[in-house]
C-alpha angles and dihedrals in degrees: 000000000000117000117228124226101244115252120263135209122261116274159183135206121202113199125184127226078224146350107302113023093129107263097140091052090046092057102043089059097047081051090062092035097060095034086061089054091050108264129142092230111188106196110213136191108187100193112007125195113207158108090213102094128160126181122264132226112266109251122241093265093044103257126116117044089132130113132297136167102291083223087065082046087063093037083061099047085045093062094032106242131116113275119246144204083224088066094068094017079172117058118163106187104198115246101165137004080270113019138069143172112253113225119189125178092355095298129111112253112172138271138289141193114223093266098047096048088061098056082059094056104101091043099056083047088074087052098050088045094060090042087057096044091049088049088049089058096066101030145090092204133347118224105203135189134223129218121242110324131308095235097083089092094172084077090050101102107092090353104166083174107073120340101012087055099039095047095049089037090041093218111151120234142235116195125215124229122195116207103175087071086052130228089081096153096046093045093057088038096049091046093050091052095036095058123075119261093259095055092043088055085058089060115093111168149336138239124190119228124203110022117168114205139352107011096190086070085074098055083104097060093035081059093046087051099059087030086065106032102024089224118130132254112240098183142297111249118206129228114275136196097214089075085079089061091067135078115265123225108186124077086221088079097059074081099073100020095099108119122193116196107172120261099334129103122338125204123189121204120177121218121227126186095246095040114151146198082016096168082077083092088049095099082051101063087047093055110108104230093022117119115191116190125197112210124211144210102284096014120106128230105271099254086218098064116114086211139014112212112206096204125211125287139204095211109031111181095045084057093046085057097043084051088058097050086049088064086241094135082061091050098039093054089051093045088060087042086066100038110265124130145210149223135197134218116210101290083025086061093047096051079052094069138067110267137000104210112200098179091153093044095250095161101017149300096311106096111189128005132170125260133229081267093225094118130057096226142098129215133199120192110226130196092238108083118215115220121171144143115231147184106205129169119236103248096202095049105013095237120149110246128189128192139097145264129233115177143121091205123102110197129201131167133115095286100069088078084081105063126189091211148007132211144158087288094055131242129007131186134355137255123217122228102260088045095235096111125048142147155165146185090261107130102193091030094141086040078096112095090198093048099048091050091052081048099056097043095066078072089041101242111154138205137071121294125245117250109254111199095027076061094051092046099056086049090063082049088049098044086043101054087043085061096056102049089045117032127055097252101177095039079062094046085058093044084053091054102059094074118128128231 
């Protein structure tokens, strides 16, 4: 007797002529649209690329609990269902230019140079299969992501991330087009003649992202487009503010984060090459009043900024040491001479302390370096990674926190007496002395309305915190209502449904 696959839900794959087009945002929305229409929606990712992580939800039997891409995270919360590591069961976190962790079902599995990760390939297709089968087994319809854009066909031998994944799972495609960076038509047209004949054939429509103005002055192109490659159009989304409101997943965006808000309250975050979970400083940016600077290689620290943040790495001691080439320990020991202060994420805490000790090359080949030395504490990076979602209390202000920790650093010293927070799993973080520089190895630390607004009043900025999440969530509405209006939703839902099994 034959066994049968076993059958698998409906689905619907979005693919991007390039990074940043907006397909983590897209899918997001369509997770909130079709969740509002009652539908159980599963986000996947089959390969990320990211430093952005955040900690899934265990699953029934125990297992999961590990990292995924923080943009599958939203997706999750967008369709209102746990997240899971079987929603980005392929997350490469960037060590090097040409080196990153491989993360699979959540779990740490080494790392990998470019040419060695491809030799993996088939391999890991077998773990985002069975990722995608498990998802099939609780959901109505799986809206999945694809990974850059299908047209570097030079990456199509053994590719789990667009056109290797949608031709084995048979899920049909709908490619992205963003107009706001220009060449739109040629984009979706160069990707149609670029791909073989059998990927092209996977491809059943287009829709544009981004559009500014009246939409009906592109008729003309919409009609180009189909006239070339013979796809559908499925809809032109404008641009929409609400997107701001979200995290964001790619580094491409720290181009354009800065926020200036008059003569508040200015933050300071430096940007190092390896910086991760960015979107912490998210709540930051959202904040009236509330000015958060990104500084760049070969910028200085604003001498006007009340505190400086130091964000979370993925490869601490090689951004130490960049911090130190940019001339920031300079500006970070004239900025507490002034009395400003300072808090540390995660890799940012442990820069803070004495000393990061690598003895099992973790990291890399450097084994020991010094610390900023404004903390009195020590860390060693150890092979064994900590993740793990927690509910601490703030010990300075008493205010309830959520968020995770993702680290492979244990951290000791005197400090650490003086914790910032406390939780079911203990302690967390260290206080110096002053005061003025703490941190700890809480991602989603200013998530917390009541904290943030503790937080701003040591530098005596008033007035009553936005609501974060309540402001997250009425982006995926609005995201939600413009797709509506704007996209061909059920022409989708049938797309979806010709899926074979």
């Amino acid at each position: 007797m034959t066994l049968k696959e076993p059958s698998r839900a409906k689905a619907l794959m979005f693919q991007g002529t390039g990074s940043d087009v907006g397909k983590t945002v897209l899918v997001a929305g369509l997770c909130r649209t079709l969740a509002r229409r009652g539908l159980r929606v599963m986000p996947f990712k089959p390969q990320n690329m990211s430093n952005n992580a955040a900690v899934a939800d265990p699953e029934p039997d125990g297992t999961g609990g590990g990292e995924i891409g923080r943009a599958q995270w939203l997706q999750a919360l967008a369709a209102g269902v746990p997240a899971s590591v079987h929603m980005n069961p392929v997350l490469l976190k960037p060590q090097s230019q040409t080196g990153s962790q491989v993360v699979v079902h959540g779990k740490a599995t080494g790392s990998a140079k470019a040419r060695e990760y491809f030799s993996m390939k088939p391999k890991l297709l077998g773990a985002v299969l069975e990722s995608f089968d498990h998802l099939s087994a609780k959901a109505d319809i799986i809206l999945v992501e694809g990974a850059g854009s299908p047209a570097e066909i030079n990456l199509r031998a053994g590719d789990i991330a667009n056109m290797g994944f949608a031709a084995r799972a048979d899920v049909p495609v709908v490619l992205i087009g963003d107009i706001h960076r220009g060449g739109v038509i040629a984009s979706i047209v160069g990707t149609h003649t670029i791909l073989p004949d059998e990927d092209r054939a996977m491809i059943a429509g287009y829709l544009i992202n981004k559009f500014r103005g009246d939409v009906s002055l592109f008729d003309d192109g919409l009609s180009a487009i189909t006239k070339f490659t013979g796809w559908r159009n499925y809809g032109v989304l404008p641009w929409l503010d609400a997107v701001d409101r979200l995290p964001a997943e790619d580094s491409v965006a720290l181009e354009r984060m800065s926020t200036e808000n008059g003569d508040g309250l200015k933050i300071a975050v430096p940007v190092m090459s390896k910086i991760a979970n960015f979107d912490d400083l998210d709540p930051l940016r959202q904040e009236a009043g509330v000015s958060v600077v990104f500084v760049k290689a070969g910028e200085s620290l604003p001498r006007d900024a009340a505190l400086v943040i130091l964000p979370g790495s993925k490869s601490t001691i090689a951004d130490l040491i960049e911090f130190r080439e940019n001339g920031w320990e300079t500006d970070l020991a004239g900025h507490l001479d002034r009395g400003g202060e300072v808090i540390g994420i995660c890799g940012g805490y442990q820069m803070l302390g004495r000393k990061i000790e690598d003895l099992d090359g973790v990291e890399g080949d450097v084994r020991s370096v010094e610390g900023l030395g404004l903390l009195d504490i020590e860390t060693v990076l150890k092979g064994e990674k900590i993740t793990r979602n927690t509910k601490p209390v703030s010990t300075e202000y008493s205010t309830p926190l959520e968020g995770y920790e993702i680290h492979m650093g244990r951290t000791y010293g005197p400090d650490c007496r003086r914790p910032m927070i406390v939780s079911e799993l203990g302690q967390d973080g260290a206080i110096s002395q002053s005061g003025k520089v703490r941190g700890c190895y809480l991602h989603g630390l200013f998530n917390a309305d009541a904290y943030r607004q503790a937080l701003f009043g040591r530098f005596g900025h008033s007035g009553e915190s936005r609501a974060y999440r309540a402001s997250v969530e009425a982006a995926l509405d609005e995201l939600a209502h413009r797709i509506e209006e704007h996209l061909d939703v059920e022409g989708l839902l049938v797309l979806a449904r010709t899926v074979r099994n």
